[in-house]
ChimeraX commands (.cxc) that place a marker at each C-alpha (Angstrom):
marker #1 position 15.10,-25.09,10.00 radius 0.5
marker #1 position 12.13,-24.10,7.97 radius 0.5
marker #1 position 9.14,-24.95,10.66 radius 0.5
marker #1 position 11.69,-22.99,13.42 radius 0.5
marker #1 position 11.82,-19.61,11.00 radius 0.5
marker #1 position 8.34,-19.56,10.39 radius 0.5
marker #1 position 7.09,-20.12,14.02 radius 0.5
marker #1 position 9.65,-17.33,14.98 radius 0.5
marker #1 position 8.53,-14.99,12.39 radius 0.5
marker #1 position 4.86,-15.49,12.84 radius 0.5
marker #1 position 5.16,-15.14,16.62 radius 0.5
marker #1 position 7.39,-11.51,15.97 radius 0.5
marker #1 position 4.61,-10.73,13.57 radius 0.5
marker #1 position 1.97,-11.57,16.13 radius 0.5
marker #1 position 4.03,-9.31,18.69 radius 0.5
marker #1 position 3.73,-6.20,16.17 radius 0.5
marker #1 position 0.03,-6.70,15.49 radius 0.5
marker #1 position -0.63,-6.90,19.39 radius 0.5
marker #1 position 1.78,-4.37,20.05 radius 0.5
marker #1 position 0.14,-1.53,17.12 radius 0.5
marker #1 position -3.64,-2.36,18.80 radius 0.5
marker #1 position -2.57,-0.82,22.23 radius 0.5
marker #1 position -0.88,1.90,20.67 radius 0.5
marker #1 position -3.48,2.47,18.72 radius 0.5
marker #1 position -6.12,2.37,21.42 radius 0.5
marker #1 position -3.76,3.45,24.52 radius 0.5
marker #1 position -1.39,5.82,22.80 radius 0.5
marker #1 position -2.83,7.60,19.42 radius 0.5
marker #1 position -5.77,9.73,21.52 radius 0.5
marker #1 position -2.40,11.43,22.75 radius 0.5
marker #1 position -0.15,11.84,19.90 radius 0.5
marker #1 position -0.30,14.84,17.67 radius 0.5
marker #1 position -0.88,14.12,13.76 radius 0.5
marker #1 position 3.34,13.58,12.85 radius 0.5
marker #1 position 3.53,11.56,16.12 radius 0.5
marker #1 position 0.73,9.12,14.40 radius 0.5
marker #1 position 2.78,8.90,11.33 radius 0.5
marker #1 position 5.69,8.07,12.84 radius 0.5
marker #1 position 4.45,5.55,14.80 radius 0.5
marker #1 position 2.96,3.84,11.85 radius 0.5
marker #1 position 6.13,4.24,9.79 radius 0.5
marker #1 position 7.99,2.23,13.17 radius 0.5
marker #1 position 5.47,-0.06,12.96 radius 0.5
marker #1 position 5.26,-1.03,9.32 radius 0.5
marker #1 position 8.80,-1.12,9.30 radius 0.5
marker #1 position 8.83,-3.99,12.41 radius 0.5
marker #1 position 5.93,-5.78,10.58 radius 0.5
marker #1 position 8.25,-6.04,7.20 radius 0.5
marker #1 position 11.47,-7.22,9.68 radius 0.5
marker #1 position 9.21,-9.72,11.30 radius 0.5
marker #1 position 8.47,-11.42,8.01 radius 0.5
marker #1 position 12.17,-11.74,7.14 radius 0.5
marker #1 position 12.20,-8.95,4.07 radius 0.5
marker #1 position 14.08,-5.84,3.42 radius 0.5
marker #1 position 12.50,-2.40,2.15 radius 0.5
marker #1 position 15.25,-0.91,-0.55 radius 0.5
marker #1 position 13.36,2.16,-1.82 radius 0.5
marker #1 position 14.33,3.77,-5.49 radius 0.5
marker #1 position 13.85,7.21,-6.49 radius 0.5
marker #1 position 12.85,10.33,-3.78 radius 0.5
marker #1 position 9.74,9.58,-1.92 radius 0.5
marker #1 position 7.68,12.59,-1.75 radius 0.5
marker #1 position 8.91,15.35,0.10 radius 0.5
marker #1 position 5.75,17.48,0.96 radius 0.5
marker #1 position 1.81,16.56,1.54 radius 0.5
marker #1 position -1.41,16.63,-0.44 radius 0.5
marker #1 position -0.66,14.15,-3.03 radius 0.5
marker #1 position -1.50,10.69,-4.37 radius 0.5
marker #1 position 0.51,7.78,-4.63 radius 0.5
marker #1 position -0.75,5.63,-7.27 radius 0.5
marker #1 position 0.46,2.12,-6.74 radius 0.5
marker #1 position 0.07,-1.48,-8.10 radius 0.5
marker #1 position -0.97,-4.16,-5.87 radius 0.5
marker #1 position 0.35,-7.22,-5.07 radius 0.5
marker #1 position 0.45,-8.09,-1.34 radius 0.5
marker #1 position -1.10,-6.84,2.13 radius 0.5
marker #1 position 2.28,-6.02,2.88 radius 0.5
marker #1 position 2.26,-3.44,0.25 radius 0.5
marker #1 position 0.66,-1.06,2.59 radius 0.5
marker #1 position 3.85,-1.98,4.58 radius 0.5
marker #1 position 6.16,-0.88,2.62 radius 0.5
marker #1 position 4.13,2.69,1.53 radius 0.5
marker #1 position 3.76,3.14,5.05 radius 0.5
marker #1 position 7.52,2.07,6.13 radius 0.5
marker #1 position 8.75,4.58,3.07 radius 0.5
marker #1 position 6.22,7.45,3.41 radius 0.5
marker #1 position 3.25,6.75,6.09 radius 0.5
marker #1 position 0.00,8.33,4.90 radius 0.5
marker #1 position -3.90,7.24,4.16 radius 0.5
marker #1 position -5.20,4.65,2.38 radius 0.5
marker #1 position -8.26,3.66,-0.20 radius 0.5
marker #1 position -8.67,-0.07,0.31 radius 0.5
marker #1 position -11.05,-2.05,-0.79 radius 0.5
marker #1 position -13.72,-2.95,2.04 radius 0.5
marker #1 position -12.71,-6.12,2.14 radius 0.5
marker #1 position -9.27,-5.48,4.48 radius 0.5
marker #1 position -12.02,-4.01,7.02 radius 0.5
marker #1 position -12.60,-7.70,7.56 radius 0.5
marker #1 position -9.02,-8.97,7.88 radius 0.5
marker #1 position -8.55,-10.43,11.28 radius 0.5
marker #1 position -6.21,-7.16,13.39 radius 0.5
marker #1 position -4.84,-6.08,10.02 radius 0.5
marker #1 position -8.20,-4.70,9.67 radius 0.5
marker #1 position -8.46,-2.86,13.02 radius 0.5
marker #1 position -5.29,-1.66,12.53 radius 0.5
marker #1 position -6.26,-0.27,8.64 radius 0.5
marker #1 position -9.57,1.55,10.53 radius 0.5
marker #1 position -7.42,3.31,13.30 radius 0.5
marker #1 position -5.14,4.38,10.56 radius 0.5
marker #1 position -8.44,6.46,8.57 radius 0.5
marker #1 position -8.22,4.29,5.30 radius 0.5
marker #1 position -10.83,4.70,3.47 radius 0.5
marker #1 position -13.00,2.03,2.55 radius 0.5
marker #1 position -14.57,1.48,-1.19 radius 0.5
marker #1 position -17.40,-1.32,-2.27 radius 0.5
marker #1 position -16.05,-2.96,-5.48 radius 0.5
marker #1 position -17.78,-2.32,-8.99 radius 0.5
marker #1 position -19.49,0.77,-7.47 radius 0.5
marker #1 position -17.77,3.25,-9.06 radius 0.5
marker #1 position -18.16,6.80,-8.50 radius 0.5
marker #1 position -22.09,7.05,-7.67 radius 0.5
marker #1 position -21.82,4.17,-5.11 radius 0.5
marker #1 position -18.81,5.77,-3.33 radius 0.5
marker #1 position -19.53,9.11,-3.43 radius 0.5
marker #1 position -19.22,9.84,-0.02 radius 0.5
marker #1 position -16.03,8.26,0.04 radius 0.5
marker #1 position -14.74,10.66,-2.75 radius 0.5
marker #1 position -15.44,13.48,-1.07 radius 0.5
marker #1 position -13.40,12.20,1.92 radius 0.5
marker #1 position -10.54,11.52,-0.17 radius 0.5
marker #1 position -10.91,14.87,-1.69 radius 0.5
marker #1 position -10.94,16.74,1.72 radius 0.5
marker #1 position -8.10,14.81,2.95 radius 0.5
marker #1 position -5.74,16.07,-0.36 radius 0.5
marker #1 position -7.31,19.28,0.30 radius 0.5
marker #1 position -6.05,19.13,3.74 radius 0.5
marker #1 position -2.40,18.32,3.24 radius 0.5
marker #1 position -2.66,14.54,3.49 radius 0.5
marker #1 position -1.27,12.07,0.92 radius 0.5
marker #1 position -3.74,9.66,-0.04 radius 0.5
marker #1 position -2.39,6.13,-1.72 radius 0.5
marker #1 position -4.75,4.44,-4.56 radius 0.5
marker #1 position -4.17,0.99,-5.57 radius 0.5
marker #1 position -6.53,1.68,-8.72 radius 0.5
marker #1 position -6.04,-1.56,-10.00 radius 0.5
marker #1 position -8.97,-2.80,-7.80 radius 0.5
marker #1 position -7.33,-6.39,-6.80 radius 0.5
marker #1 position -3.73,-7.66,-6.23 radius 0.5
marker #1 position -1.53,-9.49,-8.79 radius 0.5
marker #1 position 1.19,-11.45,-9.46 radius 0.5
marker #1 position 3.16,-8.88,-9.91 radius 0.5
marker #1 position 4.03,-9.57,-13.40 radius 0.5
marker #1 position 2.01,-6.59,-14.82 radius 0.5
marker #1 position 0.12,-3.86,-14.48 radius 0.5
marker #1 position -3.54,-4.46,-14.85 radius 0.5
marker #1 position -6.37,-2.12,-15.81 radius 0.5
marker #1 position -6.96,0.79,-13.81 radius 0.5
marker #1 position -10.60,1.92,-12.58 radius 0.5
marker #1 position -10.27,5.74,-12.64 radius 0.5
marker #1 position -13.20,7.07,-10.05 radius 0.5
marker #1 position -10.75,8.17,-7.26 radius 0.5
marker #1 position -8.45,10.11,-10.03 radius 0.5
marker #1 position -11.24,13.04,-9.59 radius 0.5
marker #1 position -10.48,13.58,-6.19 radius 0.5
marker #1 position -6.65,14.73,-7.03 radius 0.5
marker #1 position -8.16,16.89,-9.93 radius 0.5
marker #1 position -10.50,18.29,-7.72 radius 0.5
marker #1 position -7.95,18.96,-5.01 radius 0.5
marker #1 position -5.13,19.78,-7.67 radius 0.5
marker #1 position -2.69,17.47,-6.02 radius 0.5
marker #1 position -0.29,15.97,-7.78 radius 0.5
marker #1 position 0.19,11.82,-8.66 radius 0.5
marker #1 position 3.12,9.70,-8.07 radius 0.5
marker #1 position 3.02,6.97,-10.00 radius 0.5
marker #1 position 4.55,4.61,-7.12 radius 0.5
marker #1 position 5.63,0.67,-8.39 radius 0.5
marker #1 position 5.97,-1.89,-6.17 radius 0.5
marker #1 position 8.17,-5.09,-6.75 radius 0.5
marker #1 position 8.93,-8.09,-4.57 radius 0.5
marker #1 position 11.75,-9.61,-6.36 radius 0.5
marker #1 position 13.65,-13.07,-6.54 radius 0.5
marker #1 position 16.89,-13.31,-5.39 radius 0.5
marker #1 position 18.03,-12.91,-8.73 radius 0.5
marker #1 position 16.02,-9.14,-9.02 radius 0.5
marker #1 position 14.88,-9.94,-12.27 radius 0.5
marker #1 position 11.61,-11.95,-11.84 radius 0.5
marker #1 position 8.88,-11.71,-9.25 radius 0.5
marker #1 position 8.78,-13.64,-6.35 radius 0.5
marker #1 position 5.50,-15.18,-5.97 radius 0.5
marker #1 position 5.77,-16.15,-2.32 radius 0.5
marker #1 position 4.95,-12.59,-1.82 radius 0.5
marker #1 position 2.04,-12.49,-4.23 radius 0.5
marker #1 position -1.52,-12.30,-2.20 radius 0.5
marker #1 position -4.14,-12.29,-5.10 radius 0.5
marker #1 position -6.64,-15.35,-5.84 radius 0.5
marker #1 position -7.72,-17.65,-3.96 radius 0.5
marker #1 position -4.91,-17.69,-1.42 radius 0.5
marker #1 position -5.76,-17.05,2.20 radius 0.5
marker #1 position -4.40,-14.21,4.16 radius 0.5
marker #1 position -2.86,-17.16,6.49 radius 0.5
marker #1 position -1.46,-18.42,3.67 radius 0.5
marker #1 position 0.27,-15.96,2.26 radius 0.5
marker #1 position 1.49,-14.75,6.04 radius 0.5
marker #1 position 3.21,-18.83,5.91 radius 0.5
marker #1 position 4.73,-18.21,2.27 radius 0.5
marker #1 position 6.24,-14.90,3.75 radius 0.5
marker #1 position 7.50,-15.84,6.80 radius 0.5
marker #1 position 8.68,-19.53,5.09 radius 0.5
marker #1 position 11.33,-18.12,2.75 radius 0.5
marker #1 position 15.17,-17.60,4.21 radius 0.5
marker #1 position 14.82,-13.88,3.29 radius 0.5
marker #1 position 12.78,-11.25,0.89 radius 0.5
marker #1 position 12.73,-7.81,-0.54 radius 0.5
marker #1 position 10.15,-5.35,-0.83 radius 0.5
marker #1 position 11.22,-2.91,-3.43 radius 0.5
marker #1 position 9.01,0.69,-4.01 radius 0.5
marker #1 position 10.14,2.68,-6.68 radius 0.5
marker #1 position 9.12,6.49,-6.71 radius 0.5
marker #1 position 8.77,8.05,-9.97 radius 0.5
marker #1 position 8.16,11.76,-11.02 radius 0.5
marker #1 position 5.30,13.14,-10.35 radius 0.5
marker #1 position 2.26,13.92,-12.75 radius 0.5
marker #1 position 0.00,16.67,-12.54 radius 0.5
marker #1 position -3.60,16.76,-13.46 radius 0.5
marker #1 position -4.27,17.66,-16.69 radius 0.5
marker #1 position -7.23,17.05,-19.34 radius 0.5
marker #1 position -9.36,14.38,-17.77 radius 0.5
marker #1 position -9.00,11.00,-15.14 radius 0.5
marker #1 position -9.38,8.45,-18.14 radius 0.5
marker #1 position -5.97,10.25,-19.99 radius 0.5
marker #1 position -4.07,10.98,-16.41 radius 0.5
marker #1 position -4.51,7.52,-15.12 radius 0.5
marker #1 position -3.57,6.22,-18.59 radius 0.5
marker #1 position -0.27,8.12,-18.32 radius 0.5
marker #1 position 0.45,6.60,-14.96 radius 0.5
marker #1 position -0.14,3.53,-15.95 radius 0.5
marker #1 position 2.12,3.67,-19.15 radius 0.5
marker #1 position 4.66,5.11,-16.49 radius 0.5
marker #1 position 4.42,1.88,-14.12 radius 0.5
marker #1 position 3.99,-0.77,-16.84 radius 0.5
marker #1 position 7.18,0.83,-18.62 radius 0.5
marker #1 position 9.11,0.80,-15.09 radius 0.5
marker #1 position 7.64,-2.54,-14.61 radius 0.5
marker #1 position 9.08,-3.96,-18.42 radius 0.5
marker #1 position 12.54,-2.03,-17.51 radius 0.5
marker #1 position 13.06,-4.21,-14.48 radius 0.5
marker #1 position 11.62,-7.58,-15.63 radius 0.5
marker link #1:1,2 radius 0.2
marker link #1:2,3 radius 0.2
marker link #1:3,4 radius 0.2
marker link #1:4,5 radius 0.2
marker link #1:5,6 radius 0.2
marker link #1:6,7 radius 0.2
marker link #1:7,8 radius 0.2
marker link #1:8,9 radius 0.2
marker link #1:9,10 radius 0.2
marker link #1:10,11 radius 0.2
marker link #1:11,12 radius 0.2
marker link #1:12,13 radius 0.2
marker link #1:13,14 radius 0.2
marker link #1:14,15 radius 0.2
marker link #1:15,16 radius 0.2
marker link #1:16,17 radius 0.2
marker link #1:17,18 radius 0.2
marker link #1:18,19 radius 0.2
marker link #1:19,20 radius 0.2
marker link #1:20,21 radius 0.2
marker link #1:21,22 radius 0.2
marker link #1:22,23 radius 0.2
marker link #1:23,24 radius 0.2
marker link #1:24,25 radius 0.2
marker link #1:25,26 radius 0.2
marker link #1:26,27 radius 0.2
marker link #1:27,28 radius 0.2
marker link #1:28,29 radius 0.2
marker link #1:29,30 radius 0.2
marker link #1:30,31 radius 0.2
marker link #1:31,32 radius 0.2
marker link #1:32,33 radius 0.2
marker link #1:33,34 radius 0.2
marker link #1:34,35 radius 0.2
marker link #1:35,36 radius 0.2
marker link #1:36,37 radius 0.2
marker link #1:37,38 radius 0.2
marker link #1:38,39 radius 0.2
marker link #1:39,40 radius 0.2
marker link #1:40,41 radius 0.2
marker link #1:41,42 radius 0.2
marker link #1:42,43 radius 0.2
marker link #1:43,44 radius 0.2
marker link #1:44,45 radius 0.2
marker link #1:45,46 radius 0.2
marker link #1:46,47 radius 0.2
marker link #1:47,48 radius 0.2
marker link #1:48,49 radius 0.2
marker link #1:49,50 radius 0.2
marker link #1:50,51 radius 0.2
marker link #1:51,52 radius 0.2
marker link #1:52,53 radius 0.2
marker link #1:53,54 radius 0.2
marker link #1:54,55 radius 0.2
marker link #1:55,56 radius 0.2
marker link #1:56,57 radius 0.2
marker link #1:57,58 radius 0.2
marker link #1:58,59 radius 0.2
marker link #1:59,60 radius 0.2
marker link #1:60,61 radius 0.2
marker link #1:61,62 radius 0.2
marker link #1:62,63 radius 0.2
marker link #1:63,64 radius 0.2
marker link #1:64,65 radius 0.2
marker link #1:65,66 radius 0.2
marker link #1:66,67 radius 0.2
marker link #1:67,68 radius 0.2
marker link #1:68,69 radius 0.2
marker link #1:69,70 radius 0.2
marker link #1:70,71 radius 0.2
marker link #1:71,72 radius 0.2
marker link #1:72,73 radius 0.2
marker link #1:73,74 radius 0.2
marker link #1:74,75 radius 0.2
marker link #1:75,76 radius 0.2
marker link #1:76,77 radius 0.2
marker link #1:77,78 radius 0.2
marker link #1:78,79 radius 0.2
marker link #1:79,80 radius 0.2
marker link #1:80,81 radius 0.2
marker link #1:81,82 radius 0.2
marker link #1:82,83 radius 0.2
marker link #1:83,84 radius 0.2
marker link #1:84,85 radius 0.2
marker link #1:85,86 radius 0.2
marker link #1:86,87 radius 0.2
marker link #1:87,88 radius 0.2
marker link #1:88,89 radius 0.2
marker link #1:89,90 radius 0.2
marker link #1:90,91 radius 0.2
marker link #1:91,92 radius 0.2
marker link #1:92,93 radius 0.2
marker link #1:93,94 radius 0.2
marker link #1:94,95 radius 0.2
marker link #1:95,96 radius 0.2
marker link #1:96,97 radius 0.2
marker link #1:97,98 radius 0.2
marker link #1:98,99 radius 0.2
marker link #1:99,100 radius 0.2
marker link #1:100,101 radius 0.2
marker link #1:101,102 radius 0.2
marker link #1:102,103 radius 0.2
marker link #1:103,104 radius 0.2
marker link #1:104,105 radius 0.2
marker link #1:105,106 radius 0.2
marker link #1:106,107 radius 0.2
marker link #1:107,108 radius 0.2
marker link #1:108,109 radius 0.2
marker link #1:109,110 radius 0.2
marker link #1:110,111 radius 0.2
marker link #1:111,112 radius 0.2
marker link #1:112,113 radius 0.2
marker link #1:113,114 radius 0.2
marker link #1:114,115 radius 0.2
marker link #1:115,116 radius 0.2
marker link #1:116,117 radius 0.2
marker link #1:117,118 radius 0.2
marker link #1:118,119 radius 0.2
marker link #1:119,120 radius 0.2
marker link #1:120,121 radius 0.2
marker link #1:121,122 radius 0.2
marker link #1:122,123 radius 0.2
marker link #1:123,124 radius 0.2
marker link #1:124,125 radius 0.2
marker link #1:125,126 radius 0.2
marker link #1:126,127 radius 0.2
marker link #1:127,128 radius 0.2
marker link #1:128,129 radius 0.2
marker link #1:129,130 radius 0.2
marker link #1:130,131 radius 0.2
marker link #1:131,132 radius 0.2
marker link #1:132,133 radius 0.2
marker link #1:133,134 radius 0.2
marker link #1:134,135 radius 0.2
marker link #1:135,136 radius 0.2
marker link #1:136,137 radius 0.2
marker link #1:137,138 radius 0.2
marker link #1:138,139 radius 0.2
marker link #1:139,140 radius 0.2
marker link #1:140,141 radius 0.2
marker link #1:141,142 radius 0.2
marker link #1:142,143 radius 0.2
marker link #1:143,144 radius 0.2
marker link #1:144,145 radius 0.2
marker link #1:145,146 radius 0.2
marker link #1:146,147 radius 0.2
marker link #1:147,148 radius 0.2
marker link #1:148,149 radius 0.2
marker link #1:149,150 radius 0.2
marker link #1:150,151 radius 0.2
marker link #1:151,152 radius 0.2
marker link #1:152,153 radius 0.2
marker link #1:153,154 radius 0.2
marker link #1:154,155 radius 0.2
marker link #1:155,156 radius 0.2
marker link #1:156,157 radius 0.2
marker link #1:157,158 radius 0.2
marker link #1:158,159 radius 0.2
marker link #1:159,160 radius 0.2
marker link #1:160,161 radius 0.2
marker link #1:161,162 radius 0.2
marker link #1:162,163 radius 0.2
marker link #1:163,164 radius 0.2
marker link #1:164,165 radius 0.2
marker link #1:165,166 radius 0.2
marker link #1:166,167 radius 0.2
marker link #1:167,168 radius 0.2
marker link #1:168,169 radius 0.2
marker link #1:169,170 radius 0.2
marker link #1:170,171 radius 0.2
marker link #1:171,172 radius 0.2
marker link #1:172,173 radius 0.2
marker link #1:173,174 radius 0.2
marker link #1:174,175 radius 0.2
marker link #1:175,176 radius 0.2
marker link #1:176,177 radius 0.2
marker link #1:177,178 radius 0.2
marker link #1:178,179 radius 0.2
marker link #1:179,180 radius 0.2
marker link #1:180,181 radius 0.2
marker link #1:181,182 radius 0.2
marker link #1:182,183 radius 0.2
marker link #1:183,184 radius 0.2
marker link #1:184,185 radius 0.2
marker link #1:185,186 radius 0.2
marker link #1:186,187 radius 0.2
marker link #1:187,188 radius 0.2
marker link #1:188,189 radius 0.2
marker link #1:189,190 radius 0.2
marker link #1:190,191 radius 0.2
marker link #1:191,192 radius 0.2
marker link #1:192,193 radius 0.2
marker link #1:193,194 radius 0.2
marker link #1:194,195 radius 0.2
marker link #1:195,196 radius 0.2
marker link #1:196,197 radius 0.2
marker link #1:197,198 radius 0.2
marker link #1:198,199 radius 0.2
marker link #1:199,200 radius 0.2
marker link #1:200,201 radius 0.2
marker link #1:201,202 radius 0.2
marker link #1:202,203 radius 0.2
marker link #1:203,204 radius 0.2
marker link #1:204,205 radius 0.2
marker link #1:205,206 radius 0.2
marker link #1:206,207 radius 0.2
marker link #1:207,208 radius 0.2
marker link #1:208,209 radius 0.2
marker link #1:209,210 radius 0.2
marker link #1:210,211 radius 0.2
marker link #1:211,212 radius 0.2
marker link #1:212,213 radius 0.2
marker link #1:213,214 radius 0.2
marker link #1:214,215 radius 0.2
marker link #1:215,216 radius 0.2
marker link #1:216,217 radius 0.2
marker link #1:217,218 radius 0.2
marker link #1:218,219 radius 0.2
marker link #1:219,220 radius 0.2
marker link #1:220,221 radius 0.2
marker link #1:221,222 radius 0.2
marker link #1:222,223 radius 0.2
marker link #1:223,224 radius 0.2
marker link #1:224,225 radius 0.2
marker link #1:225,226 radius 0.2
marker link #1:226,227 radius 0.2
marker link #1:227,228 radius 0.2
marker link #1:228,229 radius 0.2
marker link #1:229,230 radius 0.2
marker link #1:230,231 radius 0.2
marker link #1:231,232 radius 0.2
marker link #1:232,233 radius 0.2
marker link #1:233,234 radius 0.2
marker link #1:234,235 radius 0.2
marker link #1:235,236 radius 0.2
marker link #1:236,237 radius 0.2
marker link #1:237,238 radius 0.2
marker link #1:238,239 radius 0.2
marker link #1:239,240 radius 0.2
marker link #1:240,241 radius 0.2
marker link #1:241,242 radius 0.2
marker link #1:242,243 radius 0.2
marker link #1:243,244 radius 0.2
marker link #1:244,245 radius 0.2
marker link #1:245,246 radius 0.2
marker link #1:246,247 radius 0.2
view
């Protein structure tokens, strides 16, 4: 029963990949900006039905533009459930431009791409781009963590990318996300893409399991005051204490 539901789900999830490259290349020159969105949202939304798991979404996802999610990382399918919740742009690390489709697919979307351990001189351009984009109206989502976890806690933030919502005076939503056990109370670490696992692997520990949940919890929103280092503390304290709260 186990080899059937993962063949099934990996050839749905193959169908959705396929299926967002021609939209992507046939479709998006046509669509307006909200017509993009929306057809991400779809999308994301079939990828996380594909792999078996539910979104359940906590709190009010933002209601307006030009701001910044701040969210842990755990998975690729976090960008998923952001997108299946609230579809906006990325920072990623440049790594995902490499990711076989998902990749493509993160590049037609305008993430924005940042070298590791470079901080703010070595991405420079790419803060101004994330700066513009706030300025602009879009929501921008920050995994500031830098890798993916467990999902057990909240590790270190690197603050360069703060600046750009201080410079744009957007607000931050501090933005946790939580792939639970059945039980709700511990993480599940099927879901967990951090290490050394593959990104096939962790697609076949997804798609394995019976069924999963994808939680995002929205909490209030912080404004920019003082400097990065204290704002991104705050957020932090405000996902690692949302993080305890749950288990």
């Amino acid at each position: 029963m186990t080899t059937i539901r993962l063949t099934f789900r990996l050839l749905g999830l193959a169908a959705c990949i396929l299926y967002g490259m021609a939209e992507m290349f046939f479709l998006f020159p046509f669509y307006s900006q909200a017509r993009k969105l929306r057809a991400i949202q779809i999308w994301s939304r079939r990828v996380l039905a594909s792999c078996g798991m539910t979104l359940k979404v906590y709190g009010t996802p933002p209601e307006r533009r030009g701001q910044m999610l701040i969210c842990n990382h755990i998975s690729w399918l976090d960008i998923m459930a952001v997108n299946a919740a609230f579809p906006n742009r990325f920072v990623a690390k440049d790594d995902v431009a490499k990711w076989p489709l998902v990749g493509y697919l993160a590049t037609q979307a305008q993430t924005v791409y940042v070298a590791r351990n470079k901080g703010t001189a070595g991405n420079s351009d790419k803060l101004r781009t994330v700066t513009d984009a706030l300025k602009n109206g879009d929501t921008v989502t920050l995994f500031p963590e830098g890798t993916s976890s467990e999902g057990r806690s909240i590790l270190p933030f690197k603050t360069s990318f703060f600046q750009a919502a201080f410079e744009a005076r957007v607000p931050f939503v501090p933005t946790l996300c939580r792939y639970p056990n059945p039980d709700g109370s511990s993480p599940n670490p099927a879901a967990a893409y951090y290490g050394d696992i593959s990104l096939w692997q962790s697609m076949k520990m997804i798609c394995s399991q019976k069924s999963s949940i994808a939680e995002l919890h929205f909490l209030e929103p912080v404004f920019p005051e003082g400097d990065r280092q204290q704002c991104a503390k705050q957020v932090h304290e405000l996902l690692a204490a949302k993080q305890r709260e749950l288990g």
